[in-house]
C-alpha positions as CSV (number, residue, x, y, z in Angstrom):
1,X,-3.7,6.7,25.6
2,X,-0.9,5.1,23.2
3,X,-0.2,7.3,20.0
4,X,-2.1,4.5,17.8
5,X,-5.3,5.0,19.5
6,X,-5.1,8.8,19.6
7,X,-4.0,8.3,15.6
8,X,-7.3,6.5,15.2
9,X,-9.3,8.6,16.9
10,X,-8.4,11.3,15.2
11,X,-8.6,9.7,11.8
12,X,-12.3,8.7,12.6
13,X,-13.1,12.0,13.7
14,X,-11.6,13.4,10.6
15,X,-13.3,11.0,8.1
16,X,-16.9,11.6,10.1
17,X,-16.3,15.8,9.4
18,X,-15.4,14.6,5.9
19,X,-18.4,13.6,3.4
20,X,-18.5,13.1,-0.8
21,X,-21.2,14.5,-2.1
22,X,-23.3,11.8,-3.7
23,X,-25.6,14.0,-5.7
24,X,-25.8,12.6,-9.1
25,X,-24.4,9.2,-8.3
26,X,-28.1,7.3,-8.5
27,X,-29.4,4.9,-5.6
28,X,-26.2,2.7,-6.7
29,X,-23.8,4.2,-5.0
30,X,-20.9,3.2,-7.2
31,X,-18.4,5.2,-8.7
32,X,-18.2,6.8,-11.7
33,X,-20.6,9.8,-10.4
34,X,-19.4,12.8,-10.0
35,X,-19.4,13.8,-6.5
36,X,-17.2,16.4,-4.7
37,X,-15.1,16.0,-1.5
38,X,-16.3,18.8,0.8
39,X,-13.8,20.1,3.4
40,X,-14.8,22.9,5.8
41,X,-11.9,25.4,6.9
42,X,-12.4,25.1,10.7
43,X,-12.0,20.9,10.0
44,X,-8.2,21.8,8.0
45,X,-7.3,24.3,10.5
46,X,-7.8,22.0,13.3
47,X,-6.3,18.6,11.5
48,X,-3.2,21.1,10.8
49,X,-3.2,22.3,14.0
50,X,-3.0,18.5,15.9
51,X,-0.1,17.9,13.1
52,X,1.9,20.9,14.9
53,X,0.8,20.0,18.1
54,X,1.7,16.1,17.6
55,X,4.9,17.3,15.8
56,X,6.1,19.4,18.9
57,X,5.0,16.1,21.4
58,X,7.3,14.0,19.3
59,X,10.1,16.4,19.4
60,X,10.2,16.6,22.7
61,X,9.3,12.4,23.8
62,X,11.0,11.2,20.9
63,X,14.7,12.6,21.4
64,X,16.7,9.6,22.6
65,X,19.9,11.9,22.8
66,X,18.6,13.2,26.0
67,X,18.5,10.8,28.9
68,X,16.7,11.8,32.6
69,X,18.9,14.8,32.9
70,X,19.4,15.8,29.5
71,X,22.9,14.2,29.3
72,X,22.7,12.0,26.6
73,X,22.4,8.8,28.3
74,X,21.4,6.6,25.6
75,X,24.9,7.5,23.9
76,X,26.7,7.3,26.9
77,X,25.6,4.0,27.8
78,X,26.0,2.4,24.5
79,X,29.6,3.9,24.8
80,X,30.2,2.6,28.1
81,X,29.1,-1.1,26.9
82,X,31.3,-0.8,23.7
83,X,33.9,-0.1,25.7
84,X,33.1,-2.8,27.9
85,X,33.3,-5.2,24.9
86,X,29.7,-6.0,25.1
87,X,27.7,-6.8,21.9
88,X,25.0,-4.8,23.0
89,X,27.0,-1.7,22.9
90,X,27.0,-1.6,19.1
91,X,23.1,-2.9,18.9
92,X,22.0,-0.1,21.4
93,X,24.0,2.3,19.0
94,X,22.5,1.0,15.7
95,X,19.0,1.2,17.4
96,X,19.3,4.9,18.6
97,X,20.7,5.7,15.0
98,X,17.5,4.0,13.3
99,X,15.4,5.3,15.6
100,X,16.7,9.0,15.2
101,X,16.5,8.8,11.7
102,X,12.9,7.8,11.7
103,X,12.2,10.2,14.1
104,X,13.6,13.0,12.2
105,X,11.3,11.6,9.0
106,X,8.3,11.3,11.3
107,X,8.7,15.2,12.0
108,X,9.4,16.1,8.7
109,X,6.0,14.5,7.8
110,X,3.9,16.1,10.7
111,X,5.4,19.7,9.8
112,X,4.9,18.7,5.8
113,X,1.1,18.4,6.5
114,X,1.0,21.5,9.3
115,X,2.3,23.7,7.0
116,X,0.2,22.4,3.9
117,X,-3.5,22.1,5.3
118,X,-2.3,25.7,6.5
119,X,-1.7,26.5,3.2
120,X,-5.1,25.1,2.1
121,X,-7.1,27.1,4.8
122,X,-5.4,29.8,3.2
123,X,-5.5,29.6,-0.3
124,X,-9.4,28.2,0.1
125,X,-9.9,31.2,1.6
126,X,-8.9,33.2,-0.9
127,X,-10.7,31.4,-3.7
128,X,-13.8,31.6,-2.0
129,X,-13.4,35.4,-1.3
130,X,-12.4,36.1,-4.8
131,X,-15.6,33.7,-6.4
132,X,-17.5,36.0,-3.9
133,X,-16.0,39.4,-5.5
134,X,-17.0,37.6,-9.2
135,X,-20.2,36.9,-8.4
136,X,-20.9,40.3,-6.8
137,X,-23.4,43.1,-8.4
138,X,-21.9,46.2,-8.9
139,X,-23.3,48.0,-5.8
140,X,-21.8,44.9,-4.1
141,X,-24.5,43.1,-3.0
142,X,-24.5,38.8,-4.0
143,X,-25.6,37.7,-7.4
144,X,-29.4,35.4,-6.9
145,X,-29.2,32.2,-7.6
146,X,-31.8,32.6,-10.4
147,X,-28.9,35.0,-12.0
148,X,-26.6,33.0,-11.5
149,X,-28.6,30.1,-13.0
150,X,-28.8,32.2,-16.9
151,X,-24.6,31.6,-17.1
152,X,-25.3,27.6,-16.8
153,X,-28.2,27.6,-19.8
């Protein structure tokens, strides 16, 4: 399976877990309602977990400084060619340049959205504990909805 089609499939997969709220929008549709994106923990923990798990696959595929036997064969044979005086020498050189540098921002990305749908899991978590503590009676026990209905009135 080429990265693109295991990118799409995991987008679809992501957008189907994914669903606005359209309470309060009418039979339109349209915009202007105001519905709320709802996200489930277990979805961000797994999307960040595929973003580590792609991140350490690219690492490890992507690295043209190692060759078959880890010696750096890309280098070595743009080197050779240069010295060669073949034109290719410098092209293959430019390339593995490029393509490191992409690389390098690819990874940056994948560990950029890791480490932040980590951080949402987290901090979601957190909120939802501490709404949980607020809406609480004082023998600890959860607030009814019909209580909880008076603050809205």
């Amino acid at each position: 399976m080429s990265f693109e089609e295991e990118w799409n499939g995991l987008r679809a997969e992501a957008t189907t877990r994914m669903r606005l709220n359209e309470a309060g929008k009418g039979s339109s549709g349209g915009g202007g309602g105001s519905g709320d994106l709802i996200v489930h923990q277990d979805d961000l923990g797994r999307a960040g977990h595929e973003a580590f798990l792609l991140h350490d696959r690219l690492k490890k595929a992507g690295d043209m400084t190692r060759g078959a036997k880890d010696d750096g064969s890309t280098a070595k044979a743009a080197s050779s060619l240069t010295t060669h005086h073949f034109t290719l020498g410098g092209a293959l050189t430019t390339m593995a340049v490029i393509w490191n540098d992409q690389l390098k921002t690819l990874l940056q990305a994948c560990a950029h959205i890791s480490n932040h749908l980590d951080y949402s899991k987290n901090s979601q978590a957190h909120t939802d504990a501490k709404i949980a503590t607020d809406m609480a009676r004082r023998d600890g026990t959860a607030m009814p909805v019909s209580e909880i209905s008076k603050y809205y009135k």
